[in-house]
N, C-alpha and C positions, 0 to 999 in steps of 0.2 A: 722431358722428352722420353718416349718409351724405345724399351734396348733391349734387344734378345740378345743374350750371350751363349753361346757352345762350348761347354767343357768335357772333356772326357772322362774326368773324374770331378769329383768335391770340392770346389772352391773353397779359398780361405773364405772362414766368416761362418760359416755350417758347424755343424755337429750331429752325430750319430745321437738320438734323445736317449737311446737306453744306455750310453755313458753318462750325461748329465743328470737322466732319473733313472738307476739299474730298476727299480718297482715297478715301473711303468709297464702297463701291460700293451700289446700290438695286435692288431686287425688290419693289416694294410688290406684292406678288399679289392683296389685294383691290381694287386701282385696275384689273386687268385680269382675265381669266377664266379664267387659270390657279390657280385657289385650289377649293375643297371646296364651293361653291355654284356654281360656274360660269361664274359671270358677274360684273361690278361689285358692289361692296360699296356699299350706302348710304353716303354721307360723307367716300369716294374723289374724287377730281377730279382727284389728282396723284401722278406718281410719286416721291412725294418723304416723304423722313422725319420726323416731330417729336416732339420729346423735351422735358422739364425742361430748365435749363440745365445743374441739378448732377446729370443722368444720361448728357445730352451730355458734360460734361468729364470725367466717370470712363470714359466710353467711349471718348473720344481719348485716354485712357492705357494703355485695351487696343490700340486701333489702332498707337500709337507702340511699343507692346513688341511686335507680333505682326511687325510691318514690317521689324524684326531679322533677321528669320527669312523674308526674302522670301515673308512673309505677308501677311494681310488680315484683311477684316471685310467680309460681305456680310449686309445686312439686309433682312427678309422682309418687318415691319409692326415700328410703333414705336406712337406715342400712334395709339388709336381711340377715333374717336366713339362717344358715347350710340347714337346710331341705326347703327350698323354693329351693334353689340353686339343692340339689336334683331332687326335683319336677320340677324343669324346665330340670334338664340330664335325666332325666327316661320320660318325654314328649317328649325330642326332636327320641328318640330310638323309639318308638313307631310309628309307620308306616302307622297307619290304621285309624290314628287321623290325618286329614288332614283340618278339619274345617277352619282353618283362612289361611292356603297356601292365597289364594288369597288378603288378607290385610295385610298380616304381613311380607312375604317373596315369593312375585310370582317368579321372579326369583333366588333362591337360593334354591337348593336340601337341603331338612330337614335333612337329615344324613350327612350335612356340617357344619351347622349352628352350631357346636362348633370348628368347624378346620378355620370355617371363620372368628371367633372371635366374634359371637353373640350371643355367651353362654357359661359360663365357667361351669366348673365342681368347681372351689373353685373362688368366685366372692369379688371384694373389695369393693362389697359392706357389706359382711359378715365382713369386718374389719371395718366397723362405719365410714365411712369418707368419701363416695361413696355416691352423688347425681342424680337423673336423675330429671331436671324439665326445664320449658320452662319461658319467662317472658308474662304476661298481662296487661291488660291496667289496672289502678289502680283505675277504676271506674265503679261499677255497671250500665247495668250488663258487669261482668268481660270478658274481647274475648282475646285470645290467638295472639299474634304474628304470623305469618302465615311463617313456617319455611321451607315448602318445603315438609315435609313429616309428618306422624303422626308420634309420638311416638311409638320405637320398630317396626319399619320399617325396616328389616331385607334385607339391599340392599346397592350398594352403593351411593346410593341416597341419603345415611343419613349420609356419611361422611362431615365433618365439611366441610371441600373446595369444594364440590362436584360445580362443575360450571354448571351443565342443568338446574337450577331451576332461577326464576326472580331477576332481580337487587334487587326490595324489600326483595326478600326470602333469600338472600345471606346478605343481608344489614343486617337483621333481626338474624341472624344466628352470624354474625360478633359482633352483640352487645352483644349477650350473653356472645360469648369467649372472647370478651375484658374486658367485667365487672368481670367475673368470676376467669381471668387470674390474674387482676389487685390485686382482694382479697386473690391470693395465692391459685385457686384451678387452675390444670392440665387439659386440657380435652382429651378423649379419639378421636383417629384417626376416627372410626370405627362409630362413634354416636354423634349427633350433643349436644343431650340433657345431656350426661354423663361429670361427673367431678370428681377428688379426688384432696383430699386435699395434697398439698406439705407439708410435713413433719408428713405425718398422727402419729397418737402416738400408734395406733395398729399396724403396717407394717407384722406384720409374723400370725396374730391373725385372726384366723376367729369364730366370734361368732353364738351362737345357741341358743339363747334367742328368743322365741314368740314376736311377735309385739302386744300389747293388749292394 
C-alpha cells in the first residue's frame, strides 16, 4: 500500500552519498537552474546527494570498479521529495511555461509527458533508491561520457537501446547499464541515465524530507 511520510529532517536508513563515496562527483540540477523547469526544484537546498544505505553501498562498488578504468560516477538527482515530485506535476499542467520545449522535449506534447512516462506523479525516486547519473573520465578536468542526449531528454532518444545515435554513444550507454546491472541496480526503459535498486528496502514508501 502506498505511504507518504513528512520528515523534517533524514530518516534513519539514508545517507549523505559523498560519506559513503567521498569521489563521487554532484550535479544535483534541481538544487540549481540548469534542469527542464528552470529554476530550483521545491525541496532542494543542497548540492548534495541521498540515498538508502543499501543503494549507497552497491553504488560504491560501481564507483570502485569504474575507477579501474580511470573512471567515475557523476550524479544528476538521487532521493527526491514528495514535493519536488509535485513541483514537477503542477509544471508539467501549466501550458504557458514553454521555456525549455526545445531542450528538453521538442518532440513530445507537454500534457503527455506524464502518460509518456517522463514524469510521475509519485517517483521512486521519493522511495531513496532511485539514481539518475552518468559516468566521467576520472581525471581533471572531469568530461562526461558522450551518451547521445543530455540529461532529462524528454524523447525517445534517451531510451537505453535507442539505435539513431553513434557506435561510441551506444558503446557508452552499454557501459553504464552493464556496470550498473552488474551491482544489482535495474534500469528504467524510458531514460538512459535512471536506475533503482533491486530489492529496494522502501518499495511502498515515498518520502518528503528536504534535501539540505
Amino acid at each position: 500500500m502506498l505511504e507518504i511520510t513528512n520528515h523534517r529532517t533524514m530518516p534513519d536508513g539514508f545517507v549523505y552519498l559523498d560519506e559513503v563515496i567521498p569521489s563521487i562527483k554532484q550535479d544535483i540540477r534541481y538544487f540549481g537552474v540548469n534542469n527542464f523547469l528552470g529554476r530550483p526544484v521545491n525541496g532542494y537546498h543542497a548540492n548534495r546527494a541521498i540515498l538508502t544505505k543499501s543503494a549507497a553501498s552497491a553504488l560504491k562498488a560501481v564507483q570502485e570498479e569504474l575507477s579501474k578504468f580511470g573512471l567515475g560516477l557523476l550524479v544528476f538527482d538521487a532521493y527526491r521529495p514528495q514535493q519536488a515530485v509535485d513541483d514537477f506535476v503542477a509544471w508539467s499542467k501549466d501550458n504557458k511555461d514553454m521555456k525549455s520545449k526545445s531542450a528538453n522535449y521538442p518532440q513530445v506534447p507537454k500534457n503527455t509527458l506524464i502518460s509518456e512516462g517522463f514524469i510521475a506523479e509519485y517517483s521512486g525516486h521519493s522511495r531513496g533508491s532511485t539514481i539518475d547519473l552518468t559516468i566521467v573520465s576520472g581525471n581533471p578536468p572531469f568530461k562526461q561520457l558522450n551518451m547521445g542526449t543530455r540529461f532529462d531528454f524528454f524523447g525517445s532518444e534517451s531510451r537505453p537501446n535507442y539505435a539513431g545515435i553513434s557506435s561510441q554513444q551506444r558503446a557508452n550507454r552499454l557501459l553504464l547499464q552493464n556496470i550498473m546491472i552488474k551491482h544489482d541496480f535495474k534500469p528504467y526503459p524510458q531514460e538512459w541515465w535512471h536506475f533503482t535498486l533491486n530489492n529496494e528496502p522502501f518499495p511502498e514508501t515515498y518520502f518528503n524530507f528536504p534535501v539540505r
